[in-house]
N, C-alpha and C positions, 0 to 999 in steps of 0.2 A: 383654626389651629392646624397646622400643619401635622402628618402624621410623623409617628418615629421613621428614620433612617434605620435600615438592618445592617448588620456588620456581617462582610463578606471575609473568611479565610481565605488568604491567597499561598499560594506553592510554589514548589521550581520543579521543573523540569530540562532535560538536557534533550539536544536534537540529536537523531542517532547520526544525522549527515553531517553537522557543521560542530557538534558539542558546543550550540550557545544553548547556555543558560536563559531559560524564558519564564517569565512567571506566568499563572492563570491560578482561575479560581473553579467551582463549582457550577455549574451551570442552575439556571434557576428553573422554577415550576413552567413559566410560559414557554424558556428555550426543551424544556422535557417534552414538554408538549409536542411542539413540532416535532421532536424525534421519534416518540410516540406513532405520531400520526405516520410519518415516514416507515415504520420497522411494517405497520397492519398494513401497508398499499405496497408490497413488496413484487409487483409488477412494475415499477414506477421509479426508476434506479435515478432517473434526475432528480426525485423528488428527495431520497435518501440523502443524494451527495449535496443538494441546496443546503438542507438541512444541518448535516456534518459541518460544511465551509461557514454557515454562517454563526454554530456553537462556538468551533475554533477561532474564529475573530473575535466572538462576542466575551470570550472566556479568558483571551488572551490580551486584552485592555490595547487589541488595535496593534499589537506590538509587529504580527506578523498578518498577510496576506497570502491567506489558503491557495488561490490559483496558482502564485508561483512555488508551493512547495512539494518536493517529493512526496506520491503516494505513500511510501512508508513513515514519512517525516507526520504528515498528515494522519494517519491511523493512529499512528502512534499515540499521538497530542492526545488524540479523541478519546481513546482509550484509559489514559492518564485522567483527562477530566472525567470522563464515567465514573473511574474508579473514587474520586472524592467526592462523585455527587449523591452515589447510590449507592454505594458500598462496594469495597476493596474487593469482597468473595461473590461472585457470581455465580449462578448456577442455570445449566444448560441441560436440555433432552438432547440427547445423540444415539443416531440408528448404529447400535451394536456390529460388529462388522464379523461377526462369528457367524450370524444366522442371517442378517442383512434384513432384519422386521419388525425387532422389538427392539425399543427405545430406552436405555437406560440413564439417570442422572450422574453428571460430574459438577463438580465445582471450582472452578479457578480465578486464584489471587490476582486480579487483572494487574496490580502492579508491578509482578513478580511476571509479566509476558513483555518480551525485548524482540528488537528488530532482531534477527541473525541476517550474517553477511558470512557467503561461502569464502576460504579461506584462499583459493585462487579466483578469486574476483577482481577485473580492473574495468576503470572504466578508459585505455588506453588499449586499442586491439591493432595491433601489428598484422597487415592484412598477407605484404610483400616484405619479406627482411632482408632480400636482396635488394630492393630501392629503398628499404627504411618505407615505405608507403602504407598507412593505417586510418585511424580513427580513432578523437575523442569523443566522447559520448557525456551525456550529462541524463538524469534520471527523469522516469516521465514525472508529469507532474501532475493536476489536479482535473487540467484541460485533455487529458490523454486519458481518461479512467474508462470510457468506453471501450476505446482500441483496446485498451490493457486488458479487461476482458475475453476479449476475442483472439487477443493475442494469445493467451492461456489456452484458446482453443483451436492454436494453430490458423489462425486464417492469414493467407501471405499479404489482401489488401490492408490488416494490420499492422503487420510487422514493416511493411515500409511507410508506413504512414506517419507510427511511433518511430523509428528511427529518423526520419527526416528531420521530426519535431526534436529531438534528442541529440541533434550533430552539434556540438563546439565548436570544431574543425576538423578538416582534412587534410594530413600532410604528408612531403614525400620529399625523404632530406630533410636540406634547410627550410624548405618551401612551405606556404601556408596556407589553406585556400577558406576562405570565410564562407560558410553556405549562404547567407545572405547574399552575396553576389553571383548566386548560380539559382536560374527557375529550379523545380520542382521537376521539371521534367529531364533537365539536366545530372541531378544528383539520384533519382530513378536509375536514368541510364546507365550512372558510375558502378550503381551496386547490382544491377542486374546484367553487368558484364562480369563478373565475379566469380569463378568455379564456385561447386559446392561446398568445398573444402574451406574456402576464404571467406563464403559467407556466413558459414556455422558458427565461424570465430566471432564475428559480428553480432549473429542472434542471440549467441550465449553469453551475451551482455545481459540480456533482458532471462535469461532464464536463471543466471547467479545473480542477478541483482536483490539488494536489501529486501528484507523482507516481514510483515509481522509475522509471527510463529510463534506457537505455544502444543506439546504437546504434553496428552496426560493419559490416563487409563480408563475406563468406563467397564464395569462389570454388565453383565448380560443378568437382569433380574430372574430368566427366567430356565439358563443353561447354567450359572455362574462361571464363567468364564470370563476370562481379563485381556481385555485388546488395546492395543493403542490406539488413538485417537489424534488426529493435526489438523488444528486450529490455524487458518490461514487467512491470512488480511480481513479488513471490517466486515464485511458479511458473516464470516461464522462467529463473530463476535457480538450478531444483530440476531443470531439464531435464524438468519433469514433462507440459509442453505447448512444442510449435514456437513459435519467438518470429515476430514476424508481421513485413510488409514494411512499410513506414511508409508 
């Protein structure tokens, strides 16, 4: 005799990038597992994002493919389903940032945590306005979470590595230039002829770009004093690193 079928609840969610509507469900005890396993080997950053990409697929009934979505698109999601799988309110140790040593508890409505997008954000950066000459950009996505890393820490073989991966087009005027028809070594070239001036416009794509964010208070058990606290993309949300002061 065949055992019973369990009845899965399913949701919507909205994508912060495109506003489609997607549904998912709750992640099960085996997909926890793996995450589990993932958050305790926090050495092991492949192991985490395997993890993450293949909740997202599995939660999401196949609707959507983790590699091509936006880092933020992707946290998001994951976030959303955490929140239905193990409860809406979370709770987190976070190192106090008054005395920077003792660890006080907060707790936050993970549904109630949205991407923010700064308010002079494009992804269209006008490099020359005298030739009309710039760049589109499109967001890293799932294959870039390394670089994006490193990119946070300033390293320049990041920043053009992500931006390479991140070009739509180049244009200047009417003109269009599809990066696919130009090596890697060629579109290097482009942006490393660039004053400093024209390339900052470029980078600071990637430093206004969408983003998870959540911030909240955490008391000092042991000064009572009240700091703020900024929770910033999946990791501080894995409790895997201290979330930082803003």
């Amino acid at each position: 005799m065949a055992l019973p079928k369990i009845d899965v609840p399913t949701y919507e969610l909205t994508l912060p990038s495109t506003d489609k509507v997607v549904q998912f469900r709750p992640f099960t005890v085996k997909e926890e597992k793996l995450l589990l396993i993932a958050a305790e080997n926090n050495k092991v950053d492949a192991e985490l994002v395997s993890a993450v990409k293949q909740v997202v697929e599995n939660c999401t009934f196949g609707q959507l493919k983790a590699d091509d979505l936006p880092i933020f698109d992707l946290e998001y999601i994951f976030l959303q389903i955490r929140a239905r799988s193990v409860g809406e309110v979370a709770k987190f140790r976070v190192l106090c940032p008054d005395d920077l040593k003792t660890y006080g508890d907060v707790e936050i409505d993970l549904t109630k945590v949205d991407v923010q997008v700064d308010d002079d954000h494009d992804n269209k950066i006008v490099i020359d306005e005298s030739r009309n000459l710039g760049v589109v950009l499109t967001y890293p996505t799932l294959k870039s979470y390394k670089n994006t890393q490193l990119l946070e820490e300033g390293k320049l073989e990041a920043i053009f590595d992500i931006l390479i991966d991140c070009i739509d087009h180049i244009f200047e005027g009417e003109k269009v230039f599809n990066p696919k028809d130009s090596t890697r070594e060629e579109i290097t070239s482009f942006f490393e002829s660039l004053d400093q001036k024209s390339f900052e416009k470029v980078k600071s794509f990637f430093d206004k770009m969408p983003k998870l964010k959540h911030e909240t208070e955490v008391v000092n058990p042991k000064t009572s004093v009240r700091s703020k606290v900024k929770f910033t993309g999946l990791r501080d949300f894995f409790e895997l690193s201290s979330p930082t002061t803003p």
